[in-house]
N, C-alpha and C positions, 0 to 999 in steps of 0.2 A: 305401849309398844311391846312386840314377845315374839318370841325367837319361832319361824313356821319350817322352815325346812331345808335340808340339803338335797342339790340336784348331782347326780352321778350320770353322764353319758356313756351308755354302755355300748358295746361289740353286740353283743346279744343280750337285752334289756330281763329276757325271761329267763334266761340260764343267769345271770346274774341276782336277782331276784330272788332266785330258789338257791342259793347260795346264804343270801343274808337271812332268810327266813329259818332254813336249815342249823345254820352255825351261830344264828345272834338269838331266834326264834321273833324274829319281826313278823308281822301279819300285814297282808294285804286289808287298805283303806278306800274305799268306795271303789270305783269304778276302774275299768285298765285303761287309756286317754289314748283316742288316736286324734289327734291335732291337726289341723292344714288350714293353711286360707290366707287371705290379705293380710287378717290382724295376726298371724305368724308372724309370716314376710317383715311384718315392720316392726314388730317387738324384737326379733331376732338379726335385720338386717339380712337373713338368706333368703334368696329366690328360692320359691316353691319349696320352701321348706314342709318338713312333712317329720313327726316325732310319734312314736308309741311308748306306751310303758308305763307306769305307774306308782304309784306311793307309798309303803311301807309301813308301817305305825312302828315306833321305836320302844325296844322294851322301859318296863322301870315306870313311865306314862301310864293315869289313867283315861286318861280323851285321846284325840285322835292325832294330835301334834306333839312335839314337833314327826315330820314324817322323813326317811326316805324318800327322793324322789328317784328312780330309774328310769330312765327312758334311752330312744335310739334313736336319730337322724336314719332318713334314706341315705344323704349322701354323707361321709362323715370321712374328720382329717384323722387318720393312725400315724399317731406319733409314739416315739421309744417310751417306755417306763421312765420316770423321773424320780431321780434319785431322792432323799432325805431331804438332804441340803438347799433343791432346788426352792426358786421362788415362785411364793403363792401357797395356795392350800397345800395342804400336804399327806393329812392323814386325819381320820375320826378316830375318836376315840370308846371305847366301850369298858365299861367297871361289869368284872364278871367273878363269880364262887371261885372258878380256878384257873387257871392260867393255861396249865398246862390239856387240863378236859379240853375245851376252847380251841386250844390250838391243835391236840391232835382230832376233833371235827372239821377243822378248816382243812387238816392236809387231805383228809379223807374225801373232802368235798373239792379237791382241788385247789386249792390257796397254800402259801407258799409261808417258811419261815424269811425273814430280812436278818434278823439282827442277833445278838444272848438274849435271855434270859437276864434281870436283873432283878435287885432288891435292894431297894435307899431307905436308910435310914430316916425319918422325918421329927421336929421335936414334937412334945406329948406325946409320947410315946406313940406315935404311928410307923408303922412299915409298910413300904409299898412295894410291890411284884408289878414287875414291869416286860413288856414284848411287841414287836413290832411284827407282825405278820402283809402278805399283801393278797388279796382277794381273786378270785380265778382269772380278774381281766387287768390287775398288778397293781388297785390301788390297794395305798397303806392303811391298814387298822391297826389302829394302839392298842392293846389290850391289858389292862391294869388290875389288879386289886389289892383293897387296901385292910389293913388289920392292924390290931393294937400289937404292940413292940413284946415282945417276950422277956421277959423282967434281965434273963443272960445280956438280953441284946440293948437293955436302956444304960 
């Protein structure tokens, strides 16, 4: 068994896309999927469903998984931003150099700060740098990284 991918339904699948590739440096993975037909309709239960968009290769990976998936629905429900708290997925996560680089390319790319800045203490001496940002179409990305505790701080 092994973990293949997360699917994101985007507003606009290529403007979102050129976001995570921009700010995470993911790469496009084979082909861009335009989808339709019966065996949609009944994997998804929509009529005449219809998706584009495509897969991502996630940095840190040397093969092609796990991927981004982004894609669009023609017809599609917009619903509010869901807070932290709510239930279900909530947010991916990414271990990145700096925290701060990271997120000011997010803002510049459009994406949003959520939350501080923090930094917890972990034993063995690890320290983590912690930030919740949300992506141009407002889902949550975690942004973390982790480093040995500074001798002051054990």
């Amino acid at each position: 068994m092994k973990f293949v991918h997360t699917n994101i339904i985007a507003r606009d699948w290529k403007k979102l896309s050129q976001f995570y590739q921009t700010v995470f440096d993911c790469k496009p993975v084979g082909f861009q999927r335009d989808l339709s037909g019966e065996w949609l309709e009944q994997l998804t239960g929509l009529k005449n469903a219809h998706l584009t968009g495509e897969h991502l290769a996630l940095p840190g990976y040397d093969g092609i998984e796990p991927t981004l998936e982004i894609f669009s629905y023609d017809g599609m429900i917009r619903e509010n931003e869901a807070p932290l708290n709510h239930t279900g997925i909530r947010h991916i996560a990414f271990e990145v150099e700096d925290v701060d680089a990271v997120l000011e390319k997010a803002l510049q790319e459009g994406g949003e700060q959520v939350g501080e800045k923090v930094t917890k203490e972990y034993p063995n001496n690890r320290c983590a740098t912690f930030l919740y940002i949300r992506d141009i179409e407002g889902n949550i990305i975690e942004l973390q990284t982790w480093k040995a505790s500074s001798p002051a701080n054990s």
